[in-house]
C-alpha positions in Angstrom: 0.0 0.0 0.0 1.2 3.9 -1.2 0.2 6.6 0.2 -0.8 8.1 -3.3 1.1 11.4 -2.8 4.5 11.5 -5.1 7.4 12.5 -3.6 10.5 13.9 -4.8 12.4 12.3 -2.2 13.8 8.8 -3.8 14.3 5.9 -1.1 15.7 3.2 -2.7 16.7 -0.1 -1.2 19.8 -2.6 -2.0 20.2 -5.9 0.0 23.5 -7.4 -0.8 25.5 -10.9 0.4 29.3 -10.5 -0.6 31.7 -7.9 -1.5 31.2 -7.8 -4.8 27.4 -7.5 -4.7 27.8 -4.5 -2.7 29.8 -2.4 -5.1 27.4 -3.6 -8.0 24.9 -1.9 -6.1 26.9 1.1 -5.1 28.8 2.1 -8.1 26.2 2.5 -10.8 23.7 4.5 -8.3 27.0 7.2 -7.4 27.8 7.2 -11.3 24.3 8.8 -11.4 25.4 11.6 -9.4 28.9 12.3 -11.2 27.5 11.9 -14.5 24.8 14.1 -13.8 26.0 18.1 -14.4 25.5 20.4 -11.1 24.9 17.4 -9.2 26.8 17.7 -5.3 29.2 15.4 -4.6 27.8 12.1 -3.7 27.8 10.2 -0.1 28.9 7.0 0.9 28.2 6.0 4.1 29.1 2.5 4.7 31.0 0.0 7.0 35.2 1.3 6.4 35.9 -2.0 4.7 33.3 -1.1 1.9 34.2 2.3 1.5 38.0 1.0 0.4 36.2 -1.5 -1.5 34.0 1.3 -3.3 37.4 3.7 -3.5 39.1 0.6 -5.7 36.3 0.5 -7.8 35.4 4.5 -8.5 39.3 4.6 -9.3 40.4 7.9 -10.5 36.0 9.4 -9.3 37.0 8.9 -5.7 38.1 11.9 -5.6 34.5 13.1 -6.5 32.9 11.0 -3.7 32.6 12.1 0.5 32.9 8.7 1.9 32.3 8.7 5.7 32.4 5.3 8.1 28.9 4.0 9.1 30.5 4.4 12.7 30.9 8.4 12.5 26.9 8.3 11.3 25.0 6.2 13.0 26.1 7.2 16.6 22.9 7.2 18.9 19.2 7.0 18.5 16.6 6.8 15.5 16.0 10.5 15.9 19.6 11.5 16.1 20.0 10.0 12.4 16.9 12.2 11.7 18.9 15.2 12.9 22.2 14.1 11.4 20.7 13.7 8.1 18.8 17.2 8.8 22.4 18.9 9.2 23.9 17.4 6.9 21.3 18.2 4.0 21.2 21.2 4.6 24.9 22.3 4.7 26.1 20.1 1.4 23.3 19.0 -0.6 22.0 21.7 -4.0 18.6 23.1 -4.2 15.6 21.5 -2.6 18.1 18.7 -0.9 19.4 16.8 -4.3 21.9 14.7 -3.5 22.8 10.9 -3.9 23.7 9.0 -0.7 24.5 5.4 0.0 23.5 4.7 3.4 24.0 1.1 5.1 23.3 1.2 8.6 25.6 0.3 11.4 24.2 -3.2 12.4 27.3 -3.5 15.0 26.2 -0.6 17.0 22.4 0.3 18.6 20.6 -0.7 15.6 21.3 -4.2 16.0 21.7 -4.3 19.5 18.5 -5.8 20.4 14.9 -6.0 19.1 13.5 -2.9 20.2 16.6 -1.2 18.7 15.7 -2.6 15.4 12.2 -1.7 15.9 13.3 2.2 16.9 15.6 1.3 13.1 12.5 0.3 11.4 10.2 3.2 12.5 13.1 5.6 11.3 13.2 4.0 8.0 9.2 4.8 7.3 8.8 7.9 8.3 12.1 9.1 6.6 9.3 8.4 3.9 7.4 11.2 5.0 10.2 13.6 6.8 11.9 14.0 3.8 9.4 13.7 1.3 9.8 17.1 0.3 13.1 16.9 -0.6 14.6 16.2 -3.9 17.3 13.8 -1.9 18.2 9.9 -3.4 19.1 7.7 -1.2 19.9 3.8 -1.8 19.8 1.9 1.7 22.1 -1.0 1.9 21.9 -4.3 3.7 23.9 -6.3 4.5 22.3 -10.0 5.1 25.7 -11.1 6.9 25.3 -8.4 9.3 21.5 -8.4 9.3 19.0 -10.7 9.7 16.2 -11.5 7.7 13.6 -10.3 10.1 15.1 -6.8 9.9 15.7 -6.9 6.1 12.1 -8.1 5.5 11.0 -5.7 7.8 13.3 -3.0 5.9 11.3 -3.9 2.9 8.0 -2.5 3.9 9.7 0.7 4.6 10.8 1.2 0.8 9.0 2.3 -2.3 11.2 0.2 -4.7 9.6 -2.8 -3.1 6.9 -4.8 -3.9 5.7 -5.1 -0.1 6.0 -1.4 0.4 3.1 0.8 3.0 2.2 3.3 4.2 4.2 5.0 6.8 1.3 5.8 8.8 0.2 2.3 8.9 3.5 0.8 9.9 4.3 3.6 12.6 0.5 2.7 13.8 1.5 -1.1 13.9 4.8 -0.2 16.0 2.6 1.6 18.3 0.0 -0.8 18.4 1.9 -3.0 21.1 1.0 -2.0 25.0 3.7 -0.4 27.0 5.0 -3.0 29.9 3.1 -1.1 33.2 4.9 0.6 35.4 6.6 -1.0 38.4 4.2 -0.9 41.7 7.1 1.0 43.5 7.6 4.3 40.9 7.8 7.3 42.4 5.1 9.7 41.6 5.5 13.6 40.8 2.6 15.5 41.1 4.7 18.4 39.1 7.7 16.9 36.9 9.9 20.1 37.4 13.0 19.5 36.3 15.2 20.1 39.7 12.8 17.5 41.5 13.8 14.8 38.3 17.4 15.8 38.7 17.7 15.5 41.9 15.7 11.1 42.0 17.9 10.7 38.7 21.1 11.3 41.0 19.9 9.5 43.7 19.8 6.9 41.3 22.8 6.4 40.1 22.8 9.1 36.8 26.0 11.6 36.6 25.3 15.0 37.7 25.4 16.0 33.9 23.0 12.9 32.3 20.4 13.9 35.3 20.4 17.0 34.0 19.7 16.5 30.4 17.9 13.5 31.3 15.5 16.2 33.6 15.3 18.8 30.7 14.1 16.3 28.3 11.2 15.7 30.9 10.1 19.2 31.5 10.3 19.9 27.9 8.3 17.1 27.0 6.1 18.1 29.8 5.5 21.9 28.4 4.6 19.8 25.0 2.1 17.7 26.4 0.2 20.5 28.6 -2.3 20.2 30.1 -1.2 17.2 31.7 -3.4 14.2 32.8 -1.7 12.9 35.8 1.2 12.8 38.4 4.5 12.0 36.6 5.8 8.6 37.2 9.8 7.8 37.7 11.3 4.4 37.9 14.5 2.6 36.9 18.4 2.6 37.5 20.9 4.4 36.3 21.5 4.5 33.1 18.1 3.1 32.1 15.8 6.0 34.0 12.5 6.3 33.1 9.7 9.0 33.5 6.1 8.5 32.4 3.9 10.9 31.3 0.2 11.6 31.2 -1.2 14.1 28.4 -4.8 14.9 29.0 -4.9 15.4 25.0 -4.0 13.1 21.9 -1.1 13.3 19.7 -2.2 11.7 16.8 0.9 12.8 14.9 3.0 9.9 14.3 5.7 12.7 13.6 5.8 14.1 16.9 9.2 14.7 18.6 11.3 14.1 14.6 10.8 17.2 13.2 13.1 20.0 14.4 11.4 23.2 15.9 10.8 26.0 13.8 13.0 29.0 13.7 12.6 31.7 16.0 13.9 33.6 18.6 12.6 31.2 21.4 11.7 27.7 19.7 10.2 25.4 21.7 12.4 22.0 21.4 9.8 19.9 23.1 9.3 16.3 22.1 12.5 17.1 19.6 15.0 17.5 22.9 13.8 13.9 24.4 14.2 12.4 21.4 17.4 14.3 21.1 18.8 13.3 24.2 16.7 9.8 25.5 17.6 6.5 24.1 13.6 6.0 23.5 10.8 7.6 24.0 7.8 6.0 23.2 4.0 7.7 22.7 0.6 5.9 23.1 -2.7 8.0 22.6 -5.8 6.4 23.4 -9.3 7.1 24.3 -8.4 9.8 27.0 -5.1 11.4 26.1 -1.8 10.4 25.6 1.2 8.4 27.2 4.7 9.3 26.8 7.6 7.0 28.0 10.9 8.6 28.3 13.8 6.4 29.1 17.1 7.7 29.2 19.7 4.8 27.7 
């Protein structure tokens, strides 16, 4: 299922099994970009062993190609590649985000460090679908079936237009969300008011550095100002580093969206949703009948 609404955005998808099957899919999509005339130079992004691979085979166009380890990339969270990919479109690519990038992800590092990380991968990959739709970017995303499995490549699949099992963002990120949060532990502390110095101060007591309790206890009271008015007492459980705060909205979201788009420029934007997912390993969102729950867990 397609969402009906073209984009100029191009999200290709190349699954390969040896060395030699990655370059065939690398080479001719970057020979797109340098034969093409005011085209920026093209991106590699890719595990260092197939970026010398891809060097040997461009030969004398390597020159012509930004190559950049999978490691330097892919370096926190789903949203953080959000935000990475943000910056880096808008600094290098040419009007209205054209550019060619190869993207594989790093399957040693959080994305493949346990199912909910792949899940957090998964989500990224369909709504990139709709966060960059209005950009004229191409981007071929490679996996590798030695490094991932097929659950994750078949899951990868539904996430890309160039396949015949494609849908609809909104459908996938609904099915993501569609599984209950595990309850909260019978002995969390509850916060009437989630200001940040109370959060800082449990986060401490639990173990957090002085400086993770602190962004840890921004991302709740910004993510706190988002959801007003609230629908409950705050909720805190965990150990360090895995502290959690729950969060009660007395309003839906119903924006599958919320927290990956950056704030708008002003003199005062209001980071929100955008900070947690900036600084929090996850934060998860479930609306239902009377509001909204936010989960915000910190690694």
């Amino acid at each position: 299922m397609t969402t009906g609404h073209p984009s100029p955005f191009d999200h290709r998808m190349a699954v390969f099994d040896s060395d030699d099957a990655f370059v065939t899919a690398a080479l001719p999509f970057l020979g797109e970009a340098l034969g093409t005339s005011g085209e920026p130079p093209p991106v590699a992004i890719a595990a260092p062993r197939n970026l010398d691979l891809l060097r040997d085979a461009l030969g004398l166009d390597a020159k012509d190609v930004t190559c950049i380890p999978h490691t330097d990339w892919y370096t926190g969270s789903a949203a953080n590649a959000v935000a990475q990919a943000a910056a880096y479109l808008g600094a290098h690519a040419g009007p209205g985000g054209r550019i060619h990038l190869v993207m594989e992800p790093d399957w040693s590092g959080r994305a493949g460090r346990s199912a909910r990380e792949t899940t957090e991968w998964i989500r990224y990959e369909a709504l990139a679908n709709l966060l960059f739709a209005p950009m004229a970017t191409t981007a071929l995303c490679a996996y590798d079936t030695r490094t991932a499995g097929p659950a994750v490549i078949a899951a990868a699949r539904r996430t890309h237009p160039d396949t015949e099992v494609y849908e609809d963002p909104l459908r996938l990120a609904a099915e993501l969300d569609g599984v209950p949060l595990p309850l909260p532990p019978a002995g969390a502390r509850s916060l009437a008011e989630p200001h940040a110095a109370a959060v800082q101060s449990w986060a401490v007591g639990r173990g957090l550095p002085a400086a993770d309790a602190e962004l840890f206890a921004a991302a709740v009271a910004e993510t706190a100002a988002a959801l007003a008015p609230l629908g409950g007492a705050a909720l805190l459980w965990g150990e360090a580093p895995a502290c959690v705060c729950e969060l009660r909205s007395a309003r839906r979201l119903d924006d599958p969206l919320a927290g990956f788009v950056p704030p708008a420029a002003g003199p005062e934007p209001a980071p929100g949703l955008w900070y947690a997912r900036q600084v929090c390993a996850y934060v998860d969102i479930r609306d239902d009948a009377g509001g909204a729950t936010v989960r915000l867990q910190y690694a």
